[in-house]
N, C-alpha and C positions, 0 to 999 in steps of 0.2 A: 254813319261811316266814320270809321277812328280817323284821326289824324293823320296817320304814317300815307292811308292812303287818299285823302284830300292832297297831302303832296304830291303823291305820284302821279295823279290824274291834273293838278295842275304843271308840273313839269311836262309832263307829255305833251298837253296842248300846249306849252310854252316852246318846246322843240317843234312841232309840225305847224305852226305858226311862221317859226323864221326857215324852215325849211320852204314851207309855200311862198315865203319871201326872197328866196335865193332860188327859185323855179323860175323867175322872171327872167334867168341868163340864157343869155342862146346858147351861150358854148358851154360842154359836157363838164371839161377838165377844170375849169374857172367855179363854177357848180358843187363840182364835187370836192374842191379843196376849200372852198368854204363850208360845205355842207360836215367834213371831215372836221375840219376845223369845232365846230357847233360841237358835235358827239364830245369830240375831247374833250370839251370844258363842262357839258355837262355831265360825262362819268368820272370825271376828275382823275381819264387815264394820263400817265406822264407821257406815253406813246402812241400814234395810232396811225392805221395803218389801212388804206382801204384797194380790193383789186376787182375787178369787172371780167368777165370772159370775154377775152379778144374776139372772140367767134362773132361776136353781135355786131362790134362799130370798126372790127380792120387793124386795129388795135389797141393795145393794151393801155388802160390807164393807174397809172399808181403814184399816188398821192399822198404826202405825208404832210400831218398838220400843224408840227411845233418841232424844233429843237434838231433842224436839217433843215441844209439848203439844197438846191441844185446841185450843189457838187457833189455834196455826201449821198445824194441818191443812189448812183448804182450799188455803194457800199451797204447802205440801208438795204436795198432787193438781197442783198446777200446773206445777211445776218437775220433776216427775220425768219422765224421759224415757218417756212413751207407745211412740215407735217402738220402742223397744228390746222393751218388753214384747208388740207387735204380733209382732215378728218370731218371740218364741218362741211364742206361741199360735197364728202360721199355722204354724211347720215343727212344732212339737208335740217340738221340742231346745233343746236347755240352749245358752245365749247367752253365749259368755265375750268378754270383749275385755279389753289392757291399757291402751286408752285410747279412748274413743268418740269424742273429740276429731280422732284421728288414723286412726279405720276406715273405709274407703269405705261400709262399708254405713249409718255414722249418720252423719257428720261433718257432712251437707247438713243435719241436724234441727234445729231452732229449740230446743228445750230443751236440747240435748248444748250448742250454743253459747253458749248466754245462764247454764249453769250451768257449762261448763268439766268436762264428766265425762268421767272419767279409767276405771278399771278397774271393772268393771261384771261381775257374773255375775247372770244371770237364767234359770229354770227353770220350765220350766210342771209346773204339779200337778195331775196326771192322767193323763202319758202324751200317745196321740198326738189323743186326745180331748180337753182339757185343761178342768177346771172353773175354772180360774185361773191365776196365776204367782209365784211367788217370786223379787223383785228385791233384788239385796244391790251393795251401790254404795260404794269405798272404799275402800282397806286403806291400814295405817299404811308400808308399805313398798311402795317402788315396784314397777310389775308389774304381770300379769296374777293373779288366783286361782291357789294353787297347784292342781295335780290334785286335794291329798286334801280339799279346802276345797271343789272341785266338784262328789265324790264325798260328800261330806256333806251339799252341799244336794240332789242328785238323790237321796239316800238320807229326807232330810225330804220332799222334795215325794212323792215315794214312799208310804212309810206317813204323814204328814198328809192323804191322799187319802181312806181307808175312816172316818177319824175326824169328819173333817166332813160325810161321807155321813152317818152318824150321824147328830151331830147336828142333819144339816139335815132328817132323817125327824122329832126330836121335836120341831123348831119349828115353829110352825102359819108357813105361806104367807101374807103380806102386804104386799103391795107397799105403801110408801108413798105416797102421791099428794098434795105437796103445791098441786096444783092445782084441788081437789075443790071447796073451798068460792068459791074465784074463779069456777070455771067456772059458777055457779048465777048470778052477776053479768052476765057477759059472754060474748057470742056467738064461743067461741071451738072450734067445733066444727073448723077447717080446724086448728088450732093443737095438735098431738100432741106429748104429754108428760107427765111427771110431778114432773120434778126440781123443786129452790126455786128457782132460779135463770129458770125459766117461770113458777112464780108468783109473782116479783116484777114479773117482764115486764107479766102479767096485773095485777096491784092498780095498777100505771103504765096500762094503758088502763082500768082502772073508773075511775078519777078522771078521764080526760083525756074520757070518755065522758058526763060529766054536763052539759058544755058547751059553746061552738060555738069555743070560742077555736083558733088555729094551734098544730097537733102539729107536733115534728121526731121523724123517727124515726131514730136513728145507730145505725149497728152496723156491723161486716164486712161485707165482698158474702158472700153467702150462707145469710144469716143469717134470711131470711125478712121483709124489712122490707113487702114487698107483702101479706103475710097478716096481717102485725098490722096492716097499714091498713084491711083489708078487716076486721077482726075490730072495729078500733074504731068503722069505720061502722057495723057492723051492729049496736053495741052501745048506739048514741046514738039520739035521736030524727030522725037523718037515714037510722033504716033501712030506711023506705020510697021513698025517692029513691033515683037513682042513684049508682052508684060508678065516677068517670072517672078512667082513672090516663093520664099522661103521661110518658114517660122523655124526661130533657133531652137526654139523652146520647145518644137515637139518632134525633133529627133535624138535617137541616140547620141552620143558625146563619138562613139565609134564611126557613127555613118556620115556626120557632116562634112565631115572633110569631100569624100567622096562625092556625095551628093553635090555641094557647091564645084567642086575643082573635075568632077570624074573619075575614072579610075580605068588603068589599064586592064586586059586579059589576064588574071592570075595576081595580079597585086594584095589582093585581098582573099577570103573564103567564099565570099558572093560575089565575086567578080568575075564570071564564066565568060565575058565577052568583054568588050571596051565602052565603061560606060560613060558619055558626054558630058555629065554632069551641070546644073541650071545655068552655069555661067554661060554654056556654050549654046546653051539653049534659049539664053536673053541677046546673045548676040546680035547688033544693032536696032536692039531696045532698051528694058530696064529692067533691073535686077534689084526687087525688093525685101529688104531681110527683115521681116517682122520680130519684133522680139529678141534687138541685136544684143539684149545688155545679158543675155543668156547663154551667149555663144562661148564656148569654153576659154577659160588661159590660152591652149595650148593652140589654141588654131586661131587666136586673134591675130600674130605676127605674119603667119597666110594671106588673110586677107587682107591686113596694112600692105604688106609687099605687092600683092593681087592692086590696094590702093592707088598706089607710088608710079606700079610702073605699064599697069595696064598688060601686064603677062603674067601668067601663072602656068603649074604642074600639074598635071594628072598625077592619081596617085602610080606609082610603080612607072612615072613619061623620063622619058631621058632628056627633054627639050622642051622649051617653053611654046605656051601658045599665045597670039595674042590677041586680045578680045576690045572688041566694042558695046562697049556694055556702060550703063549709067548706073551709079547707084544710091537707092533710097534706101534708108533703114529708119526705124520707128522704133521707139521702147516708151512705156509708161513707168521707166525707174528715172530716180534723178541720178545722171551719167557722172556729172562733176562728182558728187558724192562716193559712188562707187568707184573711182579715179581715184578718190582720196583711201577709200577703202581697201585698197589694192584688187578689187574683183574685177577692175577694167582698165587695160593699157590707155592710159593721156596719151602716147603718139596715135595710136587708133580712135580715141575721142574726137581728137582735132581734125583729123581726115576725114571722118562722117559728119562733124560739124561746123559744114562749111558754110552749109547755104541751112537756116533753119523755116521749118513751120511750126506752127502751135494747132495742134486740136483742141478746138474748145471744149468744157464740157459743160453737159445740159443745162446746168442752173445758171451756165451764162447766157444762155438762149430759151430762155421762157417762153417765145413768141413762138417758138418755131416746133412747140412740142405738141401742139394741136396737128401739126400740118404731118408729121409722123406720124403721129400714134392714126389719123382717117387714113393712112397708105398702110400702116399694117393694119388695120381693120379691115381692110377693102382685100389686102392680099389673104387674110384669113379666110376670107368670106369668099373668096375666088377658088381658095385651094378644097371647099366643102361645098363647092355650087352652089352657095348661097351670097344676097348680097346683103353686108351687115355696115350698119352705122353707126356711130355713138352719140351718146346722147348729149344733150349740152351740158347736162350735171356732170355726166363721167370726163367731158373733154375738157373742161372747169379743175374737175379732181386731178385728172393726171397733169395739167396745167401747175400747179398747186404741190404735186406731190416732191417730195424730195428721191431723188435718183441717183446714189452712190455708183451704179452698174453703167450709169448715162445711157446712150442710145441703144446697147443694148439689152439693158434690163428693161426699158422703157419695151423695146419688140416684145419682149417676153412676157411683159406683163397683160397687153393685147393681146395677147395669144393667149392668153389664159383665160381673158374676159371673155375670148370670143369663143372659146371651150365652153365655157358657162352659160352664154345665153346659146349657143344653138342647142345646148343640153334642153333648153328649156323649150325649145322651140319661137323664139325668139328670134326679131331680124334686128336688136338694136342691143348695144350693149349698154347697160349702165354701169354705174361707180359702183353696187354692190357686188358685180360681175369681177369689175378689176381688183377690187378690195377685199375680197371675202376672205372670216379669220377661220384659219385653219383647222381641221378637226385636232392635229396634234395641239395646236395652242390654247384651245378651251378645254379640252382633256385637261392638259397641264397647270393653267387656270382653280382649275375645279379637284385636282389631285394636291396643288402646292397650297400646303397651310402652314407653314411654318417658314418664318426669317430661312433658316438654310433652301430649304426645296425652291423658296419664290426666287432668292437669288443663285441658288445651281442653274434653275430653267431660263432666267436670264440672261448670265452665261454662254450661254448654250445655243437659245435664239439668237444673239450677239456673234458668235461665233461663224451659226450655217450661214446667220444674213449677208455676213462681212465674205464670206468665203462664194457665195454666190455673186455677191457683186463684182466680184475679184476673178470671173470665171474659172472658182477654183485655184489661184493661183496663189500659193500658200507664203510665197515670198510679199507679194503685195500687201496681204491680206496683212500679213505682220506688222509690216509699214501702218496702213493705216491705224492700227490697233496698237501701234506705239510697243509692242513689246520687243521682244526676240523671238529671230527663226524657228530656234533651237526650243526656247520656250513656248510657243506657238506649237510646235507636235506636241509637245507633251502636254499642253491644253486638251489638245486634239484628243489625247491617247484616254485622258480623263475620263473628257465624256464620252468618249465612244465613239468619235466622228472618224469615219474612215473616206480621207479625201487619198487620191494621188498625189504622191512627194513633188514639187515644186519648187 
């Protein structure tokens, strides 16, 4: 036997030695941040980084072995590349790269860019099942992980597997619910979750719910800003009234006016009768305008006046009406910005931002994304008379995956998996159900051979990805991609992409 590997077979038993010596802990987390610890020093990563599937012990453990304290933790869950750890929990193989930066399969991820990660080995712990991963991020010389650095962490995720069975059999099962005691306050049965990050959401509607004053609701698209509206109506003394939502953003620039304020007989060319319009129709209830930062110039000063004084005009009315009505508005733009922009009146900002919420989004709520994705599983499976499950691998992956779309790319993406296994005749969905690469993307793959073609197709995937996440919304979608509007159609016009103006 050469030498290289007399070492490797004496480090291996030198790691599962003090691992069976750190099996002597009762408790999981004590366990695993020394056993974490162990790995680090012996593949000489600068970072590492280990996560378990909440599904088994109630919740989630994540433990970091050097170079972060307790405080820096939630920061670290934020900055560590997700996709990366996605990938090994759907193929259930060890993930090497010598630069994530420079791989086709991350390079597109928002955390690889925003952190500059370089060499990356990450290993699922369990096999092709996997109850978690081991992420080690770093080395002090350029490169990829040697092999026998590979072979030492697939040799920890290995046997660290029967050890935390253990002790996840002597720890009693508890999820934590930091939502428990909010939800006895507020009607927030539509509103599934448990992480802090929804009960902060929640203690922001018990307050905004004691009064009548104007909510802004900000968050991501996706984020669910239409069910905390509905969650705060229901939780205020306007919960017997109606609940009218409006989106600014998907009427004509002509019809809103009418639509929110009504219109007389004749005032208009479709106004054959007198039409009520949603204000009159939330009347002592709430009157939700999704998608406020879309609503034109010219009918902002409408509803600051509408604001102010609690009466407003039909179109073609010779007298005011006056209404009881509360109003929420939500937008996923940043308002001060567009205030500063001129696209949004500052007296109108301030009067919709009286009382605020925040929607979180998903990658502030990790905990809570299992508890989704088995409610649209269950509703897929409900809607095809079938009842479907997911498996711990796939609940692990979408746990894992990164979510620019948030809660609603996360529906969509179950809904796709669950297209895939009933195709199969299948009552369980797996990771390669919710993950499978597209026939356009291996076409393209397999077509692009040259520097230009790899980065046109790039481009391109870059583009539909960002635009799907963005529901389409091509103002967004610009934002995130840091460019212009204006520049952003003519990306579009490029490659071919034919979305709706936005």
């Amino acid at each position: 036997m050469a030498d290289h590997d007399h070492d490797l077979v004496r480090a291996e038993r030198d790691l599962y030695r003090r691992l069976l010596d750190l099996g002597d802990h009762d408790d999981l987390a004590a366990f695993l941040d020394e056993a974490l610890a162990l790995v680090v020093e012996a593949t000489g990563a600068l970072r590492g980084y280990l996560s378990l599937d909440p599904a088994q012990d109630g919740q989630s453990v994540f433990t970091l072995a050097q170079g972060f304290d307790e405080a820096d933790l939630a920061q670290v869950r934020r900055e560590l590349s997700q996709g990366i750890l996605a990938e090994a929990l759907r193929t259930g193989r060890t993930v090497s790269t010598a630069s994530a930066l420079d791989d086709p399969r991350f390079r597109a991820m928002a955390s690889v860019q925003a952190n500059r990660i370089l060499a990356v080995l990450c290993a699922p712990i369990g096999g092709r099942a996997p109850l978690g991963a081991l992420y080690l991020q770093g080395r002090a010389a350029p490169g990829p992980f040697p092999e026998r650095e590979r072979q030492l962490a697939e040799a920890f995720t290995t046997r660290v597997a029967p050890l935390v069975h253990r002790l996840r059999r002597a720890t009693p099962d508890a999820a934590v619910d930091h939502t428990r005691e909010l939800r006895a306050r507020v009607h927030a049965d539509g509103l599934l979750g448990v992480s802090a990050a929804l009960a902060e959401c929640l203690r922001q509607v018990s307050v905004c719910a004691q009064v009548d004053a104007p909510v802004l609701i900000a968050g991501e698209s996706g984020t669910g800003k239409t069910e905390l509206a509905r969650c705060l109506h229901l939780s205020s003394r306007r919960a017997p009234g109606p609940f009218v939502e409006v989106n600014c953003a998907a009427l004509p620039d002509t019809l809103l006016e009418a639509e929110l304020f009504g219109a007389e007989k004749g005032a208009h060319s479709t106004a054959t009768r007198r039409i009520p319009g949603r204000i009159a129709a939330a009347q002592g209830g709430t009157l939700f305008l999704d998608e406020v930062a879309e609503l034109p110039l010219a009918s902002q000063p409408k509803l600051l006046q509408f604001l102010q004084s609690r009466r407003y005009w039909r179109l073609g009315g010779e007298s005011p009406v006056e209404a009881d009505v509360r109003v929420i508005a939500a937008t996923n733009v940043d308002l001060p910005e567009a205030v500063r922009a001129k696209r949004f009146r500052e007296d109108l900002y301030y009067r919709l931002d009286v009382l605020t919420v925040r929607a979180p989004a998903l990658r502030e709520r990790p905990d809570d994304v299992a508890l989704l994705a088995d409610r649209f599983a269950s509703a897929a499976g409900a809607s095809a008379g079938r009842d479907l499950t997911l498996s711990r691998a796939a609940r692990t992956a979408l746990r894992h995956a990164e979510w620019p779309g948030n809660v609603r790319q996360l529906s969509a993406a179950v809904q796709r998996g669950a297209a895939f296994a009933l195709s199969e005749g299948s009552a369980v969905i797996e990771a390669r159900h919710l993950f499978p690469e597209t026939p356009a993307a291996a076409a393209e793959k397999a077509r692009a051979t040259t520097w230009q073609e790899a980065t046109r197709g790039f481009q391109r995937r870059l583009l539909d990805e960002t635009l799907d996440a963005c529901g389409g919304n091509v103002s967004e979608a610009a934002r995130r991609l840091d460019v212009a509007r204006s520049h952003l159609h003519e990306l579009l016009r490029a490659h071919g992409i034919n979305r709706p103006k936005s």
